[in-house]
N, C-alpha and C positions, 0 to 999 in steps of 0.2 A: 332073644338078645339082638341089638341094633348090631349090624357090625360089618356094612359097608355105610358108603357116602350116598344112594340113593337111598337107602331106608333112613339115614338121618334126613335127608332132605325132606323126603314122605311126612316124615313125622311134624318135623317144624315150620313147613311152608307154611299154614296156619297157625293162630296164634291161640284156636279157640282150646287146643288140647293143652299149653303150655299154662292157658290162665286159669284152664279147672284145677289142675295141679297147685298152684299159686293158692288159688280160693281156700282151698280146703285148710293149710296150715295159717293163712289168714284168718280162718273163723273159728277153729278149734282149738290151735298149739294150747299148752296150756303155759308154756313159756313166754310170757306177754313182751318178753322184750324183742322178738321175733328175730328172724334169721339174721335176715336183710341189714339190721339193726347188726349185730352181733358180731356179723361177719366186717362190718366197716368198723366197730371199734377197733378190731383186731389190725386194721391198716395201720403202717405208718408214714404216710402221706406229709411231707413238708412242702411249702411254698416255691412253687415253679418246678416240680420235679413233669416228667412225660410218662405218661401211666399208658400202658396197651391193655387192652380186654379185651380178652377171645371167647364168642361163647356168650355176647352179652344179654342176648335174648330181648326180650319188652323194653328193656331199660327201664326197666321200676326202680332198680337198686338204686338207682342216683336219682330217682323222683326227689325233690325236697334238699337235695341239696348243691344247690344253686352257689354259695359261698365255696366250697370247696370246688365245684367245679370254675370258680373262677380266680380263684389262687393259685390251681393246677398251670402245670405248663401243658404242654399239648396233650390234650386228650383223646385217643381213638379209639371208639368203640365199634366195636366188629362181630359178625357172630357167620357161621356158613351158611344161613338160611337167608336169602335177599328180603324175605318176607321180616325176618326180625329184622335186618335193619330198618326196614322203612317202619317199623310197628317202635323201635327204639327211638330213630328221630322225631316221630310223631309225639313219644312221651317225654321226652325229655326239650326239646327245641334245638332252636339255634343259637351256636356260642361262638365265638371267635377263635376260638380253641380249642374246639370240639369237632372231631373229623367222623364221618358215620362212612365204613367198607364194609364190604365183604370180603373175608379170610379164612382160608384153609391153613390150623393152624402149625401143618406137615407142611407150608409154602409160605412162610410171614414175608412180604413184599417189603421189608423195610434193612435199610445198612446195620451191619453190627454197631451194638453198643448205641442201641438209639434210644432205651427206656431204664426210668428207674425203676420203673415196678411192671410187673407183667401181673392179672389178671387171669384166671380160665379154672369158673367154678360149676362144678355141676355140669361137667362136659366129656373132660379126659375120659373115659368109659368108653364113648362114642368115637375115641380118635382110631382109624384103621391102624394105624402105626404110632403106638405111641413116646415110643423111642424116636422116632421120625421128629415127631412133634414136640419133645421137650430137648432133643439138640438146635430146634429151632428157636424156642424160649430163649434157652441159654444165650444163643448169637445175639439177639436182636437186646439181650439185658445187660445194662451196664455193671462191670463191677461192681461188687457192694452191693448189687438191685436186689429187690424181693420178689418172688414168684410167690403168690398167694392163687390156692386151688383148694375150692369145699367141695366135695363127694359124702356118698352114704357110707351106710355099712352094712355089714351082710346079716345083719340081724335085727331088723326094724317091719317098716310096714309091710314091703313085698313078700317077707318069710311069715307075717304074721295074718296076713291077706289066702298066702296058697294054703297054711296050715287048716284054715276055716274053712274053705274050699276044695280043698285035698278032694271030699268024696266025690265032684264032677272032673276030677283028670287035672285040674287046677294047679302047675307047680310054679313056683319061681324062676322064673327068668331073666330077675335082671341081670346086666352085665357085672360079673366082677371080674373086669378088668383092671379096673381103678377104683379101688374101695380105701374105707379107714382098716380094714384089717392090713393090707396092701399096697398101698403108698407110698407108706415110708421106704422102704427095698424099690419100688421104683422107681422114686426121685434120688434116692443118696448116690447112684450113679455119678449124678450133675451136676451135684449144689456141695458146695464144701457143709451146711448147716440145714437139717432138716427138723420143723418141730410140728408134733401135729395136734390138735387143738380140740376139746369135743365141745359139744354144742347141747345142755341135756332139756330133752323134752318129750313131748307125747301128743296126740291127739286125745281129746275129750269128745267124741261125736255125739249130735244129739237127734242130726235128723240124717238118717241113714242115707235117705235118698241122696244125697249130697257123698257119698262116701260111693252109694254106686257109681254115681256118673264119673267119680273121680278114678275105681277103678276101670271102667268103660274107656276113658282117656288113655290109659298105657298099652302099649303097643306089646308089652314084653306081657301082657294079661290075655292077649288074642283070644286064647283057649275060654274066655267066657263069651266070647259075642255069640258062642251056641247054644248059651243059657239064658232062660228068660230071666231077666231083670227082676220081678218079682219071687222065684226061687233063689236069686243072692240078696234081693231085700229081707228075706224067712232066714234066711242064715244068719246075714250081719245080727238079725232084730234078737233072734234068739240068746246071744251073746252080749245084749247091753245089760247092764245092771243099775237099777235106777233110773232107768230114762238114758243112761250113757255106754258109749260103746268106747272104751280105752284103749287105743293102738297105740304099740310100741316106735320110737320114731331112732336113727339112729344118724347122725350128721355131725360133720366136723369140718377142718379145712386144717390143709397141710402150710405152713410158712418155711418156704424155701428162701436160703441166701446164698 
């Protein structure tokens, strides 16, 4: 489990572990309308609102669209890793309206009531305090505003990765701190309306090697870098059927108001 601000650092100062991650539900999902996609239909985004992201990582999510980011009113995109910033202005560009920080989202540098939407998917897990961190949300969101946050859940690839693994010492680690089981009793603290969203899909994997490297990537997996690579490629192989190896995937996002 991540669970200070130098292990997050550790983890994301590069970008090559975040984009194996990425890769993998980009060639497999079997859910072709993909995350990324899914999680922005779910926005309700009007003309000139100021949206904050925390957390934004590569900035792929707003790869493509260009219209929306120019109908937004101020945009800033932020993540705690200095490396994702610069790896998010690189992918997305420069906008008029488009602010690229670095934020700790337990410290938001910005007046109350300064956004209509606040962002932070696929993070909260990793906040040391995360009570800290959504009394922060809350200040910096204007009434009415939406907090939008996608996290996993505790019963998808990580449980279904240590299961196959189990016989070298192999357990799960990821953080549930901020899960879909868990969420909801976290946030309703803060937000008068809490609703949580699931997202249904799976990996189809065809060429395993790609599934190691993607385990190799997680830090909460450490416990294989003592294992050779080709004894978890015999394991994963063992397990496909027909040419495919099916993990279970488990993601949602909460919509907070």
């Amino acid at each position: 489990m991540i669970n200070n601000k130098d292990d997050v650092k550790k983890q994301y100062e590069k970008t090559e572990n975040l984009k194996a991650r990425i890769s993998i539900h980009d060639k497999y999902s079997t859910n072709k309308t993909g995350f990324a996609n899914w999680i922005f239909s779910n926005y309700r985004i009007e003309n000139g609102m100021n949206i904050l992201e925390l957390g934004c990582g590569t900035g792929s999510m707003w790869k493509g669209r260009e219209d929306l980011i120019r109908r937004s009113g101020k945009i800033v995109l932020s993540d705690f890793s200095e490396g994702m910033v610069e790896q998010s202005k690189n992918t997305i560009g420069e906008y008029d309206n488009v602010e690229y920080m670095l934020i700790d989202i337990q410290d938001i540098p910005f007046e109350d009531n300064s956004f209509d939407i606040v962002i932070a998917n696929m993070m909260l897990y990793h906040v040391p305090d995360i009570d800290k961190g959504l009394i922060e949300v809350k200040r910096v969101l204007k009434d009415g505003g939406d907090f939008y946050t996608a996290t996993y859940g505790e019963h998808g690839i990580m449980e279904y990765l240590a299961e196959l693994l189990g016989r070298y010492g192999v357990t799960d680690k990821a953080s549930r701190a901020f899960t879909l089981q868990n969420g909801q009793k976290i946030l309703e603290p803060y937000f008068d309306n809490v609703k949580m969203l699931r997202y249904e899909d799976s990996l189809a994997v065809t060429n395993v090697d790609d599934l190691v490297d993607y385990v190799c990537s997680l830090s909460n997996m450490s416990t294989l870098a003592s294992i050779p690579k080709d004894e978890i490629r015999e394991v994963l192989t063992e397990h496909m059927k027909d040419g495919v190896l099916m993990v279970p995937k488990e993601y949602g996002m909460f919509v907070a108001t």
